[in-house]
C-alpha beads as a LAMMPS data file, in Angstrom:
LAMMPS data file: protein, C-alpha beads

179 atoms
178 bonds

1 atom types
1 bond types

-500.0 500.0 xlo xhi
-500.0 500.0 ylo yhi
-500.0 500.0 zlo zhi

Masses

1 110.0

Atoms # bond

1 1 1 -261.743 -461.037 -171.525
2 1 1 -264.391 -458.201 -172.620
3 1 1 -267.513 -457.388 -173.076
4 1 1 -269.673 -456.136 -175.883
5 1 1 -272.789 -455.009 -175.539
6 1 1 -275.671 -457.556 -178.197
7 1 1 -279.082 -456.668 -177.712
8 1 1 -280.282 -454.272 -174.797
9 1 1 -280.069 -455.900 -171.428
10 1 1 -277.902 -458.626 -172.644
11 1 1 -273.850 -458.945 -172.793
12 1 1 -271.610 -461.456 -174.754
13 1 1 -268.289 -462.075 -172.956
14 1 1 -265.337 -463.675 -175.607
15 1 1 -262.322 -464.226 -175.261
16 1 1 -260.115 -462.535 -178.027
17 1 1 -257.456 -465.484 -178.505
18 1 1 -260.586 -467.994 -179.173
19 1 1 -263.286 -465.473 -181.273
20 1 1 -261.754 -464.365 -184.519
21 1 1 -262.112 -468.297 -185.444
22 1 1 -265.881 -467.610 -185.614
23 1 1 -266.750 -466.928 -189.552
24 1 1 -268.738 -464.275 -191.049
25 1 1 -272.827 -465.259 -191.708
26 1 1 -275.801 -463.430 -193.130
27 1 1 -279.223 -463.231 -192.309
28 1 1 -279.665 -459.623 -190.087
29 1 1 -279.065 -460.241 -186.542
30 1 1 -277.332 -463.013 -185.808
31 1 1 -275.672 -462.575 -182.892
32 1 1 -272.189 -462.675 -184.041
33 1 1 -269.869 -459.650 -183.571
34 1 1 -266.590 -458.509 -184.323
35 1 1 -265.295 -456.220 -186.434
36 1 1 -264.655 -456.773 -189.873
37 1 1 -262.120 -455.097 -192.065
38 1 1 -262.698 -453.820 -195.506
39 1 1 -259.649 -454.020 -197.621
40 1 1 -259.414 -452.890 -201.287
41 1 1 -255.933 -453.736 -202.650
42 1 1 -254.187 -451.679 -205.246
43 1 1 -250.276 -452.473 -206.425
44 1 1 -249.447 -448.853 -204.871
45 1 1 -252.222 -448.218 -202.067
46 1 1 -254.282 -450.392 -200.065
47 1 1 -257.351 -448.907 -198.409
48 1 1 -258.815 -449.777 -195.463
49 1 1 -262.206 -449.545 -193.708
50 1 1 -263.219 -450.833 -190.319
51 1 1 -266.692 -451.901 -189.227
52 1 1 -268.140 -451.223 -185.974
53 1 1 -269.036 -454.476 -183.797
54 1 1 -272.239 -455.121 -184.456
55 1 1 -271.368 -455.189 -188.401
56 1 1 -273.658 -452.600 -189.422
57 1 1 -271.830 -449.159 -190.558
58 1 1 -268.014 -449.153 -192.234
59 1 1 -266.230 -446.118 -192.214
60 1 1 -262.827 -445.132 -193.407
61 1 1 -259.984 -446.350 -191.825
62 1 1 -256.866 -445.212 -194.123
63 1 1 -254.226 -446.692 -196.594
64 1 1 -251.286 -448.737 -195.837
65 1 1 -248.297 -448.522 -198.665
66 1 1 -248.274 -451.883 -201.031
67 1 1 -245.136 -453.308 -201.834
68 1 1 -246.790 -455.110 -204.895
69 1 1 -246.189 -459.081 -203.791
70 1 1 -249.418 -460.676 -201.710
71 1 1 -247.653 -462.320 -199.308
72 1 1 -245.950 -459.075 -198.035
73 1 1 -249.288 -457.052 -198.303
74 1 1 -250.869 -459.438 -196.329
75 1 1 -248.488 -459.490 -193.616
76 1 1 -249.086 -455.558 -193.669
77 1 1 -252.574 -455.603 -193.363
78 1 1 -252.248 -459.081 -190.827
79 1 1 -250.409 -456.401 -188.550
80 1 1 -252.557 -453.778 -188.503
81 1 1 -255.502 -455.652 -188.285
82 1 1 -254.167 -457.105 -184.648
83 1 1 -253.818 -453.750 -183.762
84 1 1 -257.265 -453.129 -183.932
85 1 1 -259.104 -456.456 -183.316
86 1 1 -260.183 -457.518 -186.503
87 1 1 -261.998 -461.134 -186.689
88 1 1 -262.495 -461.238 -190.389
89 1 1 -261.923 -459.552 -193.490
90 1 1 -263.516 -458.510 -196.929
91 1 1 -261.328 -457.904 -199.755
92 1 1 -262.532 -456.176 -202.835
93 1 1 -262.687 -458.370 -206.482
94 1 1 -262.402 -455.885 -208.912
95 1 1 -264.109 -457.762 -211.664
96 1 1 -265.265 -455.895 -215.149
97 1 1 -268.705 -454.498 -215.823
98 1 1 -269.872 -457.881 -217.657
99 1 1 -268.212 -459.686 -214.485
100 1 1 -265.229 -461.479 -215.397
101 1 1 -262.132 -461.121 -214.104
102 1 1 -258.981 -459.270 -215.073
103 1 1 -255.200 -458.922 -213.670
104 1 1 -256.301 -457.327 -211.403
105 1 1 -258.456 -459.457 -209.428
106 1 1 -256.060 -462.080 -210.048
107 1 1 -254.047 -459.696 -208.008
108 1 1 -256.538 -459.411 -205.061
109 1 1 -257.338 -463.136 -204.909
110 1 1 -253.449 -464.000 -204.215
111 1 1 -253.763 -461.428 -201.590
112 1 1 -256.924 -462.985 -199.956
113 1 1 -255.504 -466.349 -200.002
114 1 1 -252.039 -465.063 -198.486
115 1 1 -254.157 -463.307 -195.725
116 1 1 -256.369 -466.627 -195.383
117 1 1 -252.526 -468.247 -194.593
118 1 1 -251.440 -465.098 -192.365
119 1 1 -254.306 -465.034 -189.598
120 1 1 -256.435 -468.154 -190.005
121 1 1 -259.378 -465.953 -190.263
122 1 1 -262.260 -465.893 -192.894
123 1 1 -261.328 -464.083 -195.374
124 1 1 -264.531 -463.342 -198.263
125 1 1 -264.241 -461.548 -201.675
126 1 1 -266.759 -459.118 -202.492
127 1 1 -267.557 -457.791 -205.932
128 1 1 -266.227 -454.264 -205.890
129 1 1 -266.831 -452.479 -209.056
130 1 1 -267.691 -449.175 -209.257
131 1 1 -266.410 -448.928 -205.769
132 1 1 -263.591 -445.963 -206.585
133 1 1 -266.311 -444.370 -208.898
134 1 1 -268.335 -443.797 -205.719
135 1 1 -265.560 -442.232 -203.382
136 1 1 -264.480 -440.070 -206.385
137 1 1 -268.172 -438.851 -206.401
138 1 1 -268.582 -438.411 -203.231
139 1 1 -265.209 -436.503 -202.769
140 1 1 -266.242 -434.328 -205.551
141 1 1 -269.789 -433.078 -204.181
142 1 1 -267.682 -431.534 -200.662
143 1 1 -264.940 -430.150 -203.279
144 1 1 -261.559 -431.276 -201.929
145 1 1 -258.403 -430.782 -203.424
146 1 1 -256.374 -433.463 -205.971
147 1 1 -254.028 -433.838 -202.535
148 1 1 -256.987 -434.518 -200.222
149 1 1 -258.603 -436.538 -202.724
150 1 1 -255.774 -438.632 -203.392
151 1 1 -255.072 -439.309 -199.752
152 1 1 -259.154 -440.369 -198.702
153 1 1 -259.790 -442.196 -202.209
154 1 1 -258.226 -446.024 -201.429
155 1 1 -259.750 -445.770 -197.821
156 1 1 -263.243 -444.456 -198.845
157 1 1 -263.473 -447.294 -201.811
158 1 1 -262.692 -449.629 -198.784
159 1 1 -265.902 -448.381 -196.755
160 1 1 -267.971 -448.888 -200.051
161 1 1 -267.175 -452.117 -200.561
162 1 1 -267.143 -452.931 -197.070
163 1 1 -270.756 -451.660 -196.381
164 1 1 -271.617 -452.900 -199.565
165 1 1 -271.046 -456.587 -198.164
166 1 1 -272.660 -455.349 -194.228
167 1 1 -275.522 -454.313 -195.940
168 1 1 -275.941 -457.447 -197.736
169 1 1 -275.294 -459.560 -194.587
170 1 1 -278.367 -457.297 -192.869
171 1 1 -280.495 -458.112 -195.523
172 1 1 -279.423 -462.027 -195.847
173 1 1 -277.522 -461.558 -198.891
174 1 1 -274.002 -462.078 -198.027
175 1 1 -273.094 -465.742 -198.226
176 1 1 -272.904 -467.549 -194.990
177 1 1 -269.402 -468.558 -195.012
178 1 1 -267.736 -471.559 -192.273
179 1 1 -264.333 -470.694 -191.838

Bonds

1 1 1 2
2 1 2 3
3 1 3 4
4 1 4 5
5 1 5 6
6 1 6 7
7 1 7 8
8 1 8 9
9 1 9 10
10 1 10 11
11 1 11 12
12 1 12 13
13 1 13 14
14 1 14 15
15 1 15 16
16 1 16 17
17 1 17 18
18 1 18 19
19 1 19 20
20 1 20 21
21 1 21 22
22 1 22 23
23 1 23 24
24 1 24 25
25 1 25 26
26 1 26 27
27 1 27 28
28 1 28 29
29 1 29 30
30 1 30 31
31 1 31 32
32 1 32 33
33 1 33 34
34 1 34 35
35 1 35 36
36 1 36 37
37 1 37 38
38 1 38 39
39 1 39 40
40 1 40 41
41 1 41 42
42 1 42 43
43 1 43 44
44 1 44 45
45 1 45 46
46 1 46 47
47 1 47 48
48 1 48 49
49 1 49 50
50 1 50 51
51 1 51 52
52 1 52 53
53 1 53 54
54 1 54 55
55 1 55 56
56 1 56 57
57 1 57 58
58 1 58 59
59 1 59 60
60 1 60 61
61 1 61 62
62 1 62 63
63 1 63 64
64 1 64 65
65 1 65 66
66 1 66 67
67 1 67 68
68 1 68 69
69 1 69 70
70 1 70 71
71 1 71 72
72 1 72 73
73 1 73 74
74 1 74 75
75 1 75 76
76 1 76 77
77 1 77 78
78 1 78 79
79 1 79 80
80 1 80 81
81 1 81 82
82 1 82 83
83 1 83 84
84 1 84 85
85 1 85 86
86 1 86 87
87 1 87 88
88 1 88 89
89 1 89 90
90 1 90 91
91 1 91 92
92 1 92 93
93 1 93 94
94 1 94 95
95 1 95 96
96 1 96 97
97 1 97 98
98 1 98 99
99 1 99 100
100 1 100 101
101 1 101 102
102 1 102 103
103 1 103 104
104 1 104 105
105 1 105 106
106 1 106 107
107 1 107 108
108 1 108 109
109 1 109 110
110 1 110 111
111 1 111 112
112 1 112 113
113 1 113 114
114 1 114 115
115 1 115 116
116 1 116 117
117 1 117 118
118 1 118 119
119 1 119 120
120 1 120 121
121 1 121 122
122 1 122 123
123 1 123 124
124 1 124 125
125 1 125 126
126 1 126 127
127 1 127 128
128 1 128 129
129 1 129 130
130 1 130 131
131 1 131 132
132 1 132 133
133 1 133 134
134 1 134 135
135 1 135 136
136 1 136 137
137 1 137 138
138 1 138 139
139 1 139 140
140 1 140 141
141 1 141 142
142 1 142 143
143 1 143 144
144 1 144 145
145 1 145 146
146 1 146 147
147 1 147 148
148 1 148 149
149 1 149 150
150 1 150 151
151 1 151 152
152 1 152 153
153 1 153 154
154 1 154 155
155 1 155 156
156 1 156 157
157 1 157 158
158 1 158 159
159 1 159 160
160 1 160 161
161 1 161 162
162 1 162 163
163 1 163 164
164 1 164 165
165 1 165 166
166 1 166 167
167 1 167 168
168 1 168 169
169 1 169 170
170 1 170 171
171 1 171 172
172 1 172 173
173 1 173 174
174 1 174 175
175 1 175 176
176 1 176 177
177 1 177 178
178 1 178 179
């Protein structure tokens, strides 16, 4: 069992085995913590970004290697989100700028659903364009390399669209989801 500190003066004791079941829900402070994981899913790269457990700030958490089929990638990203006690997850739908869908959210659905299968946790889709725009601009203001660039992109789009959705949850915009 552990603890995590919730408000100042108070504790929440869970027990890991029985808490990821608990689903993801908007509306600012609710209580509920665990860390969520940010995923955005390419067919060579998938980036990942890790919240803190009070949901509030993402930040980069790196890129596992894709081996293109979504059962596979989800057992990837299953593992390594046991590693680091993940209780739910928010993969990136890549949909166009007038919001349908192409192959590639097609793509990152199958994953979602195979990762739904995987770990029996919530799993939510979050609209993720522009997402890549935003890491390349903000690797290009500090100047790094093509190498370094390459390396941070995947993982950087995965904070954006991960605090993209934490934001949205402070402000009661995320959907309140029941696992």
């Amino acid at each position: 069992m552990r603890t995590v500190p919730r408000k100042p003066g108070a504790v929440r004791r869970f027990d890991s085995a029985t808490y990821p079941a608990e689903p993801i829900r908007g509306g600012g402070n609710t209580g509920i913590i665990g860390r969520l994981l940010g995923v955005d899913y390419g067919t060579r790269r998938i980036g990942l970004a890790i919240s803190d457990p009070a949901r509030r700030i993402a930040s980069p958490a790196g890129t596992l290697n894709a081996a293109g089929a979504a059962r596979s990638d989800a057992d990837r990203i299953a593992a390594w989100s046991a590693e680091h006690e993940v209780t739910a997850f928010v993969v990136g739908l890549p949909l166009n700028m007038n919001g349908t869908e192409g192959p590639q959210a097609a793509r990152s659905r199958a994953v979602a659903e195979a990762l739904r299968r995987a770990t029996a946790m919530h799993v939510e889709l979050w609209d993720e364009r522009l997402s890549s725009f935003q890491a390349d601009e903000w690797m290009n203001a500090r100047e790094l390399s093509r190498a370094a660039r390459r390396k941070r992109r995947d993982a950087l789009a995965a904070q954006v669209i991960l605090q993209s959705y934490l934001d949205a949850l402070q402000r009661g915009q995320a959907p309140s989801a029941e696992a």
